[in-house]
PAMAR-586323 format. One record per residue: x negated, y negated, z of N, C-alpha, C in turn. Coordinates in steps of 0.05 Angstrom, whole numbers. Layout:
# PAMAR-586323
{{X; Y; Z}; {X; Y; Z}; {X; Y; Z}}
...
END
This chain:
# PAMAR-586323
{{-515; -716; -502}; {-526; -729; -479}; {-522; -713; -453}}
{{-550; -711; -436}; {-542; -694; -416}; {-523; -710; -401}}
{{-508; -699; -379}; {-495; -717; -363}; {-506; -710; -334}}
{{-510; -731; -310}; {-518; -741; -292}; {-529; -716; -264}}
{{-520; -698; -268}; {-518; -671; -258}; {-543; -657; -268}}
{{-547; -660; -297}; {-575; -648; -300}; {-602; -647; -290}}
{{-615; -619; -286}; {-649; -637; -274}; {-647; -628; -247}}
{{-675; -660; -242}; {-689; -665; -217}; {-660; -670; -195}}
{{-673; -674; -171}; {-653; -681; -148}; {-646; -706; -153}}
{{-634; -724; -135}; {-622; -757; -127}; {-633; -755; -100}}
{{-657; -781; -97}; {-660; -781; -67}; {-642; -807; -56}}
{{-625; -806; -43}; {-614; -829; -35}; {-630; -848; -6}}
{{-639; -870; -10}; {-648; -884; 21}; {-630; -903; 24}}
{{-611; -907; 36}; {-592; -932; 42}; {-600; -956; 65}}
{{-612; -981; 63}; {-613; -987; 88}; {-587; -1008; 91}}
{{-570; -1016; 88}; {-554; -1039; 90}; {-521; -1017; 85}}
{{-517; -1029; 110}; {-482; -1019; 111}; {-453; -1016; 88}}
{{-464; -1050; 78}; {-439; -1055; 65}; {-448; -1039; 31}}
{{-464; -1015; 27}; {-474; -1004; 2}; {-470; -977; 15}}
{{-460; -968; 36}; {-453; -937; 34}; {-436; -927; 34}}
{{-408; -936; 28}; {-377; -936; 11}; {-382; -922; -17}}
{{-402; -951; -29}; {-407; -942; -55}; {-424; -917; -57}}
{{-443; -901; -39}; {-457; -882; -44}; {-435; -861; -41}}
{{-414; -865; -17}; {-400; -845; -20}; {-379; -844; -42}}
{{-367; -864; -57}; {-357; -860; -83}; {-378; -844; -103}}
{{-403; -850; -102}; {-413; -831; -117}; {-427; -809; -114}}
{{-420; -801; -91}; {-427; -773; -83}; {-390; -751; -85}}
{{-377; -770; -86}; {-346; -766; -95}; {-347; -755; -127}}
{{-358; -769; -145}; {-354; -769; -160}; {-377; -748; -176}}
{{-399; -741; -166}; {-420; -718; -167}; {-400; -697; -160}}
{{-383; -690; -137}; {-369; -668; -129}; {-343; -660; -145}}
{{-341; -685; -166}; {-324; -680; -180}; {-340; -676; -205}}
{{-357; -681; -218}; {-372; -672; -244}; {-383; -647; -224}}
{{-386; -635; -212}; {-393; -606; -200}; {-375; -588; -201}}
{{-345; -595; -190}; {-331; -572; -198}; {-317; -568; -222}}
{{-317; -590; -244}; {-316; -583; -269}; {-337; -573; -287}}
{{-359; -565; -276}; {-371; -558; -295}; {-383; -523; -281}}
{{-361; -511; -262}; {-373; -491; -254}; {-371; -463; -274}}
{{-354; -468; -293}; {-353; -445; -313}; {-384; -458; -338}}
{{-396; -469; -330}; {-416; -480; -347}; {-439; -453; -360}}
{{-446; -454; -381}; {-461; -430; -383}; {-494; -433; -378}}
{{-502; -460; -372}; {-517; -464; -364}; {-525; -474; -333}}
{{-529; -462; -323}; {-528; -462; -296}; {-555; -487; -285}}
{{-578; -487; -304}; {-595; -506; -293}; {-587; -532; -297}}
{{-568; -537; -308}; {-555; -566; -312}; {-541; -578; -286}}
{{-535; -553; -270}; {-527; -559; -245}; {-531; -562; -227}}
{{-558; -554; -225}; {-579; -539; -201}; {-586; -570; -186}}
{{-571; -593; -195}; {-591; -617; -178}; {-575; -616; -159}}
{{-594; -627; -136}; {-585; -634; -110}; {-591; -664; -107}}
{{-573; -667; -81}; {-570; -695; -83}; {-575; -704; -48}}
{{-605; -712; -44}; {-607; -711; -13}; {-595; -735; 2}}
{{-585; -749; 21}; {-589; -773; 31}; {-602; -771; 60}}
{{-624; -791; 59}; {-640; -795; 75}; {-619; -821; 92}}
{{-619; -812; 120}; {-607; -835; 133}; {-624; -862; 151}}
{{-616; -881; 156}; {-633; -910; 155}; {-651; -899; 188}}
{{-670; -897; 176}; {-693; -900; 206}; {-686; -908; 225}}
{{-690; -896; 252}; {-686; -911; 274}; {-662; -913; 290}}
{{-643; -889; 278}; {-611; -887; 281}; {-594; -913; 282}}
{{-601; -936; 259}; {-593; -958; 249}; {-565; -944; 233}}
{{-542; -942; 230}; {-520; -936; 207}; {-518; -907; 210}}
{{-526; -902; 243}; {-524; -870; 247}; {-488; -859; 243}}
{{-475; -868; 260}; {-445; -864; 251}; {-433; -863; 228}}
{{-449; -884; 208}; {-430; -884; 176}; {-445; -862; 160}}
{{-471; -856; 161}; {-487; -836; 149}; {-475; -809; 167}}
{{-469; -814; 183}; {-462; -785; 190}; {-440; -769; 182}}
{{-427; -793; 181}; {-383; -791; 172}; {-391; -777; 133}}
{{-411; -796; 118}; {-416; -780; 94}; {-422; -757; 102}}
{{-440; -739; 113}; {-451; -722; 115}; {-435; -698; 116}}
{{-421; -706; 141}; {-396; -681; 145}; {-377; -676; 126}}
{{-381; -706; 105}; {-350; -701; 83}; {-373; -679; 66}}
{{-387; -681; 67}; {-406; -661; 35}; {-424; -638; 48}}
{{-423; -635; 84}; {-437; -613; 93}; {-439; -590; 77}}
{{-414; -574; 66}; {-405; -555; 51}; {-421; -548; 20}}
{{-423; -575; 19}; {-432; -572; -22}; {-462; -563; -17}}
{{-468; -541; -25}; {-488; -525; -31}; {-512; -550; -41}}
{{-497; -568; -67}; {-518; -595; -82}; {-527; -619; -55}}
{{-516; -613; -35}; {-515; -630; -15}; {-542; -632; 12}}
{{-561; -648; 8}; {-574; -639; 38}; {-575; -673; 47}}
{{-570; -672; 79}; {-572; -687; 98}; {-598; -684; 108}}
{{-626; -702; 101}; {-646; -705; 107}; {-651; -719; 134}}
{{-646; -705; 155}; {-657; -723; 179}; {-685; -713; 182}}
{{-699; -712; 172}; {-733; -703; 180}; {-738; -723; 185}}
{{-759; -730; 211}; {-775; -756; 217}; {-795; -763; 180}}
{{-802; -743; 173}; {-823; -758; 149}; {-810; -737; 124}}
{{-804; -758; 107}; {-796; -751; 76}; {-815; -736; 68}}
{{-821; -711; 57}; {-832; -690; 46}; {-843; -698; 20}}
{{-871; -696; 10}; {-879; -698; -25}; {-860; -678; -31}}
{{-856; -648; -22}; {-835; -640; -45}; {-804; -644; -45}}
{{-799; -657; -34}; {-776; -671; -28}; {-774; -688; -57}}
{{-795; -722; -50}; {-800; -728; -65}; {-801; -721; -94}}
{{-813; -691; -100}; {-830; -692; -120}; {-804; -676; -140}}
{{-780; -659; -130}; {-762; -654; -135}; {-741; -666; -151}}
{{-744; -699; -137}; {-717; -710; -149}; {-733; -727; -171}}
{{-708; -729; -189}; {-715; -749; -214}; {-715; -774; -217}}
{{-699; -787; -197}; {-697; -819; -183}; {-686; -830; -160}}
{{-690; -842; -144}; {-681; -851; -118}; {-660; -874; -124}}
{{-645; -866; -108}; {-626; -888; -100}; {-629; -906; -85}}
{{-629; -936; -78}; {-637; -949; -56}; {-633; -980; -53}}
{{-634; -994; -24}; {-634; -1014; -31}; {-659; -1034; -24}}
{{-651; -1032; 0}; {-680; -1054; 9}; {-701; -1035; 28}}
{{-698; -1009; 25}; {-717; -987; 37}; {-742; -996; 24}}
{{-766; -988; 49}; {-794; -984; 35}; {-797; -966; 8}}
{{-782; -950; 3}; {-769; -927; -16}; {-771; -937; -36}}
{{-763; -957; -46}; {-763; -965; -73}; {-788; -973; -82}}
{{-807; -987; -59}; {-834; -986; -77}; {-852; -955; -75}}
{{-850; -945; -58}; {-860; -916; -51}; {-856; -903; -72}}
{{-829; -901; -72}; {-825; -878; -92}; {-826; -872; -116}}
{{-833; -899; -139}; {-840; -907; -150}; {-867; -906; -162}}
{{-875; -907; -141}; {-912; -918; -146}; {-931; -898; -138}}
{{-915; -881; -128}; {-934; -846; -110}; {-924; -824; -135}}
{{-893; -837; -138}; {-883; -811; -153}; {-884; -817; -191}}
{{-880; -841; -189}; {-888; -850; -224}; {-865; -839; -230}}
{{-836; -850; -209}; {-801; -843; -223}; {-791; -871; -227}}
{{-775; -867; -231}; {-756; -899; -224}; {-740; -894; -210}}
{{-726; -920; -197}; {-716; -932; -169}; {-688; -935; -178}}
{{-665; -931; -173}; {-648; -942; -179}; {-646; -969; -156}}
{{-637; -985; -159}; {-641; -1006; -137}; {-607; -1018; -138}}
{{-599; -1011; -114}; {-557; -1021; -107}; {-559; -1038; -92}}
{{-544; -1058; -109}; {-540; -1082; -95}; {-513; -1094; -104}}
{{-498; -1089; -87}; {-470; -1098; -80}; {-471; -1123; -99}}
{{-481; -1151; -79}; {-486; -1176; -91}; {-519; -1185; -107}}
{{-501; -1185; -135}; {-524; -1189; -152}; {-547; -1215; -160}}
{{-541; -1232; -140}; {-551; -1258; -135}; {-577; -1248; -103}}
{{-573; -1226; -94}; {-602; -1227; -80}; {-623; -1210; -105}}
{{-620; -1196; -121}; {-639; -1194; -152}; {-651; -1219; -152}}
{{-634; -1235; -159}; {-640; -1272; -173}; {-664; -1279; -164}}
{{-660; -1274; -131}; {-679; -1290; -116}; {-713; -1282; -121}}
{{-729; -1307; -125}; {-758; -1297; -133}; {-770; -1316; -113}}
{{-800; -1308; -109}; {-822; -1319; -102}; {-853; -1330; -112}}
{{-851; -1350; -126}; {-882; -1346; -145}; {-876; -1331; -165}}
{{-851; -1330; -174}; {-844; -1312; -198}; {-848; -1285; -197}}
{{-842; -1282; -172}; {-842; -1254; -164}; {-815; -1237; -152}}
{{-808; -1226; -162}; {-775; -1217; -148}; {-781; -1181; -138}}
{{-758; -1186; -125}; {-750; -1156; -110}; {-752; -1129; -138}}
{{-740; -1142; -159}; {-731; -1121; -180}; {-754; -1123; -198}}
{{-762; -1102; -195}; {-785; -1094; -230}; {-775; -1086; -244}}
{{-776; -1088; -280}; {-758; -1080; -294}; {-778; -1047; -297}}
{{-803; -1049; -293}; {-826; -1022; -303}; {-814; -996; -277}}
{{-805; -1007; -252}; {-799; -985; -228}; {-772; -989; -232}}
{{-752; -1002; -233}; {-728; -999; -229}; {-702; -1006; -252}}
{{-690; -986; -239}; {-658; -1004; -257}; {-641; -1010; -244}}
{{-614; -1020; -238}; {-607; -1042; -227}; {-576; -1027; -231}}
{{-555; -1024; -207}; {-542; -1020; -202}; {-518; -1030; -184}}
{{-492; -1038; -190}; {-475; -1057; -169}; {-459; -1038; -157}}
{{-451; -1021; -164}; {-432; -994; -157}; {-431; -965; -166}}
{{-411; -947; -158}; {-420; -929; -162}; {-427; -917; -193}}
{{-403; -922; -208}; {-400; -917; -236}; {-434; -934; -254}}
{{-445; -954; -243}; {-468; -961; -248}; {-491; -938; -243}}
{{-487; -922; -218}; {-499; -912; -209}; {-504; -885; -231}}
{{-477; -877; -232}; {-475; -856; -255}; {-491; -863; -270}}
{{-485; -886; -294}; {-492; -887; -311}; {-528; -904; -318}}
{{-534; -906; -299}; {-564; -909; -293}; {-585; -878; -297}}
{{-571; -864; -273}; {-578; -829; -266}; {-587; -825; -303}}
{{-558; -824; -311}; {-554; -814; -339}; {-575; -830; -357}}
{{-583; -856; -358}; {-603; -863; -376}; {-636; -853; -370}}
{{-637; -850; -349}; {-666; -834; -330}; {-663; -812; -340}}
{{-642; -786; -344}; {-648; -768; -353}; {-654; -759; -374}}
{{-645; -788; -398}; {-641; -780; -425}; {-668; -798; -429}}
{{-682; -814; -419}; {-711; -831; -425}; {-735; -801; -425}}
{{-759; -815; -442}; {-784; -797; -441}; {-795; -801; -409}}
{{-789; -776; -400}; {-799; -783; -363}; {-832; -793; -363}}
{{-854; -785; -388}; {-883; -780; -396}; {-882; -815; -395}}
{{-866; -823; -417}; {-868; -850; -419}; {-858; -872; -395}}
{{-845; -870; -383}; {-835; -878; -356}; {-858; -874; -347}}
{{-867; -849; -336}; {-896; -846; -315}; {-924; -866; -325}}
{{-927; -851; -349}; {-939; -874; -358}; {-937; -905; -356}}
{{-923; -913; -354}; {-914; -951; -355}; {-920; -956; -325}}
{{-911; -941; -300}; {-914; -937; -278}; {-943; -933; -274}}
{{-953; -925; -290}; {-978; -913; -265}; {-999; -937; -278}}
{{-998; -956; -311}; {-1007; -968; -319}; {-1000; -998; -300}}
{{-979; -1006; -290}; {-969; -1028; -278}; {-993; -1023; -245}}
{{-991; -996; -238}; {-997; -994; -207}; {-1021; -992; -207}}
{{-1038; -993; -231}; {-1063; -993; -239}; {-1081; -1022; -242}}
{{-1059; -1038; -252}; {-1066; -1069; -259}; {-1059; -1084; -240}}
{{-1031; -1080; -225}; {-1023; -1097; -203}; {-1034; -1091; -179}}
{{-1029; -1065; -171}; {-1028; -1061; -133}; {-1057; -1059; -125}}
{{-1061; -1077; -114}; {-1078; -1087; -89}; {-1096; -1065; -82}}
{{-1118; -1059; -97}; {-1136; -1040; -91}; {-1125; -1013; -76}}
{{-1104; -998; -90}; {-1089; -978; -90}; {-1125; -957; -88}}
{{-1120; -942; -60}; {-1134; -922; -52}; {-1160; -931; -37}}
{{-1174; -960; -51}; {-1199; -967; -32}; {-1192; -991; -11}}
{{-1169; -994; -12}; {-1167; -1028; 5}; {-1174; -1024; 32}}
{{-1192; -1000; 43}; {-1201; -999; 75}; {-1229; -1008; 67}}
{{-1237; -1000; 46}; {-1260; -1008; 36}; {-1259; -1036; 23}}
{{-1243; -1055; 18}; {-1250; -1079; -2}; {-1242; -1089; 24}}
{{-1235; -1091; 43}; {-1222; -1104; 72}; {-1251; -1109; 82}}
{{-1262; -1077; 91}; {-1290; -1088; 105}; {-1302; -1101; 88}}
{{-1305; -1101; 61}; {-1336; -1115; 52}; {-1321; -1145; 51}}
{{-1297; -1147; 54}; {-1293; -1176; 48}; {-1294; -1192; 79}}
{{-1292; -1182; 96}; {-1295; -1193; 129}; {-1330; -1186; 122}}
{{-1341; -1172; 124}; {-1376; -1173; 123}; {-1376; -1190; 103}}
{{-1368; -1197; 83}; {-1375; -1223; 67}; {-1370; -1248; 82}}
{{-1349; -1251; 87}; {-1346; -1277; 110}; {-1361; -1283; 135}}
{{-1368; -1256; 145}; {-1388; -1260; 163}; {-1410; -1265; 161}}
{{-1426; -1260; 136}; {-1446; -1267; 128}; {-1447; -1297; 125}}
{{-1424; -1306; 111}; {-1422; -1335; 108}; {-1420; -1355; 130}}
{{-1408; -1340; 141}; {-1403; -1361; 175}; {-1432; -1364; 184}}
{{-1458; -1345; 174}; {-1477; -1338; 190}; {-1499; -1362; 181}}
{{-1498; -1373; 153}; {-1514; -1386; 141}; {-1517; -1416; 142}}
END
């Protein structure tokens, strides 16, 4: 089994405070599967990087920053302050970390990866609407801490990524809301109404 280090990048998006302890336990624990595996003879098993994007708006600017300076050093390490997340940014990593960021449906549904989705308390999952909840089981897997986090990474790397994309791009195909024409189904549906108001 590969272990969690192999591969694509980790994009991390954190928006909620009380979940970036746990990112830094597992950015702890990446720095510790990194320097045990530096006599490795395979070097591309190592090569992932692990970005964290910090919360928009300099919202959790102090606690994202305090991570930043602990891992400035690690080569696997980038501190993403760019105003706009990069496709190759994106297109690099093998799954995002996240919680209630726009990120989790984005990244998902542009990139055809899966979401890891952290949630401290596992009772806001629960919550649905119309039988509709925060968590998809086709975009995401579901994480309470860090050691979850590990061991999520690790089932994403060892899954058929073809088959994953696939299930993804078939869901965003049947579900999402006129994905690419909805400037177009918007007007004809206001010129449909106006036509009707007219009669």
């Amino acid at each position: 089994m590969r272990d969690f280090c192999g591969g694509g990048g980790i994009l991390i998006a954190i928006n909620w405070r009380e979940h970036l302890p746990i990112i830094e336990e597992f950015l702890e624990r990446f720095l510790i599967l990194r320097q045990n595996r530096k006599k490795c003879k395979d070097r591309k098993e190592c090569e992932a990087r692990v970005i964290l994007r910090p919360y928009p708006g300099g919202m959790l600017h102090k606690e994202s920053e305090r991570i930043a300076r602990r891992f400035q050093g690690e080569s696997w390490f980038v501190y993403d302050t760019t105003d706009r997340l990069s496709a190759e940014v994106m297109r690099e990593c093998c799954c995002l970390v996240g919680d209630t960021s726009s990120l989790t449906y984005t990244f998902a549904l542009t990139c055809l990866k899966p979401v890891i989705l952290l949630f401290k308390d596992a009772e806001f999952l629960r919550n649905s609407y119309a039988n509709i909840s925060f968590y998809n089981p086709i975009l995401h897997k579901i994480a309470h801490n860090a050691e979850e986090i590990c061991k999520c990474v690790r089932e994403i790397r060892n899954e058929c990524a073809q088959e994953r994309a696939q299930k993804i791009r078939e869901y965003r195909e049947k579900e999402v809301f006129n994905l690419g024409k909805s400037s177009e189904f918007i007007a004809n549906f206001v010129l449909q109404l106006l036509k009707k108001g007219q009669e």
